[in-house]
Phi, psi and omega in degrees: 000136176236148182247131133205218181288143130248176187256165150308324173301333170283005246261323178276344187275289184302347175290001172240340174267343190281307171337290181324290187322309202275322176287312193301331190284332201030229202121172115001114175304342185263037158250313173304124218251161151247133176019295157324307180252052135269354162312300182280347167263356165287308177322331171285339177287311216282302230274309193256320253206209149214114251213095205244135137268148154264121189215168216220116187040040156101020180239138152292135176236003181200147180224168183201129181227136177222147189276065206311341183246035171273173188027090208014019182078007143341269198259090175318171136251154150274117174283299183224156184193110204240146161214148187306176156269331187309314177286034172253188178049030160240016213054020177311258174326318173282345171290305175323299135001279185293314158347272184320304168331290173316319220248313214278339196242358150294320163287023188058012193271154162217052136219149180225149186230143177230184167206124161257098183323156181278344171292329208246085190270358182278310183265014154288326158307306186305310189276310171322304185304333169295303183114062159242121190257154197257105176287341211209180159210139193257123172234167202224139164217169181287120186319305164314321158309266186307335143297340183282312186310299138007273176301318223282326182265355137313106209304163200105118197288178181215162193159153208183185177181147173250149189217128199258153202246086210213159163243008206233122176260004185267332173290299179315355200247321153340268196329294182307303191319322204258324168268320170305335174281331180275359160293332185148187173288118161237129175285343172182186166217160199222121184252150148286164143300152186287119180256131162073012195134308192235115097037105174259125175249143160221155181221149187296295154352293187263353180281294216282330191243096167283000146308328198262342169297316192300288184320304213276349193254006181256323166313282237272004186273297191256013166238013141323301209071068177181200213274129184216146178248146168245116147273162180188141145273153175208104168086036193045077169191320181253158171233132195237152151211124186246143194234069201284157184207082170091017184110334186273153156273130170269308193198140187224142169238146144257167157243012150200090176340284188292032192287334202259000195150145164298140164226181173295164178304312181269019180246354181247305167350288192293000161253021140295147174279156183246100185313323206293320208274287201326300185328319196299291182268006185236299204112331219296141173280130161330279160345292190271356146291350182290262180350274200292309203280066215249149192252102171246171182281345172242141148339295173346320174289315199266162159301132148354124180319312174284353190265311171338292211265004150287333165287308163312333178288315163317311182279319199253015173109310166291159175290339194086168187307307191079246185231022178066201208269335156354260223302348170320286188342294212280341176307129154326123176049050159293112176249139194265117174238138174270136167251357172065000000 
């Protein structure tokens, strides 16, 4: 087996080992990179760095690239270090390894630094065995995941209803059945009967995570195909109400755009209610939505929250949230589904 620099010249021959490298690691899709720009950062290693093949009776069978100005060029990194599988378990990697060692102290460095998914317990073995100790950790999270976690810590109940614009409750009691277990543990859900039109769906779930009220109520829009309302308290403070049409949003309110945070000028405009459309698809009098549906910069400012979305439910016609799905249960020609 022999080691040596690579070239540019190499560019397809590393395109079949980056390829290999890149299915056998999977990962998360947002690590993964494509082809293109892992090409310029080897070019920047072959070019800047240091950038090593291994081949074995004329075949490459490994490659290893390391990153000489990471951590201000303190500490290289080893970025990547591949070995075919017909070549592992022969000292393939660790001859790279020593490569590298040699070239990084040579450049006056005495630490070399990596980073290793956690799944990939085979080159975690490797490097533990070496003496590489784990200082840090990287971690990732789903942006929705992290808002829910966020609100979830905010003092205060949260609680909603959704309210569809039917007279026919079996596709809804369809739709909650089939969609709501893929949100997550919900201990039940609650359909009303139908009043003035519309159909109150409330879920347990969705009372405590008010994103996933947004989601089920958008499922239940789009695959109706019609008009669907949401209301919610959120964290007894804010009143949120979103108005979906066929999946799409017609119109969203907060009553107090910034609780979670600045936001832009022209994101807090668009969480005003918009009468014309509510008139339009509610039925709602423009007027007494100017009047209830008012927007601040504090709770403080507005009526207490639970009196707000009741009032706001008054202007569109629905019954509301009430006390969620608690009070859900308990309503007359209630039908109650356990998601077990």
């Amino acid at each position: 087996m022999t080691i040596r620099a690579a070239t540019e010249a190499d560019r397809e021959l590393l395109r079949e080992l980056w390829a290999a490298f890149d299915e056998e690691l999977g990962g998360p899709a947002f690590l993964r990179e494509p082809w293109k720009e892992a090409w310029l950062d080897i070019q920047r290693h072959v070019a800047e760095g240091i950038a090593l093949i291994a081949e074995a009776d004329g075949r490459p069978v490994g490659f290893a690239l390391v990153d000489v100005s990471a951590n201000g060029g303190r500490a290289p990194e080893l970025t990547d270090l591949y070995v075919t599988p017909e070549a592992r378990r022969q000292g393939t990697a660790q001859a790279l390894i020593r490569h590298v060692l040699t070239e990084v102290r040579a450049r006056g460095s005495t630490v070399l630094t990596l980073e290793v998914m956690t799944e990939n317990s085979g080159a975690r073995a490797l490097y533990e065995r070496l003496g590489f100790r784990e200082h840090s950790r990287y971690l990732s999270a789903d942006l929705d995941v992290l808002e829910g976690a966020l609100d979830a810590a905010l003092p205060g109940r949260s609680y909603g209803s959704i309210h569809v614009q039917t007279d026919d409750v079996s596709p809804v009691e369809r739709a909650v059945r089939q969609f709501v277990p893929r949100l997550g543990r919900s201990e039940g859900s609650a359909i009303g009967p139908a009043r003035n039109g519309w159909i109150t769906v409330h879920d347990e779930l969705c009372d405590r995570e008010p994103r996933l009220l947004r989601r089920l109520a958008r499922e239940l829009s789009e695959r109706l195909g019609g008009i669907v309302l949401v209301l919610g308290v959120e964290h007894e403070q804010v009143v949120r109400m979103i108005l979906f049409d066929r999946g799409g949003v017609a119109d969203e309110y907060a009553s107090v755009p910034e609780f979670h945070g600045p936001l832009p000028p022209g994101d807090v405009v668009a969480l005003r209610a918009n009468p014309t459309v509510l008139a339009r698809l509610t039925g709602a009098e423009p007027v007494r939505v100017r009047a209830v549906a008012r927007s601040a910069r504090s709770p403080a400012e507005l009526p207490p929250a639970a009196e707000l979305v009741r009032d706001l439910a008054g202007v569109l016609g629905v019954s509301g949230p009430g006390a969620g799905y608690s009070g859900a249960e308990a309503q007359p020609g209630a039908l109650l589904i356990r998601h077990g």
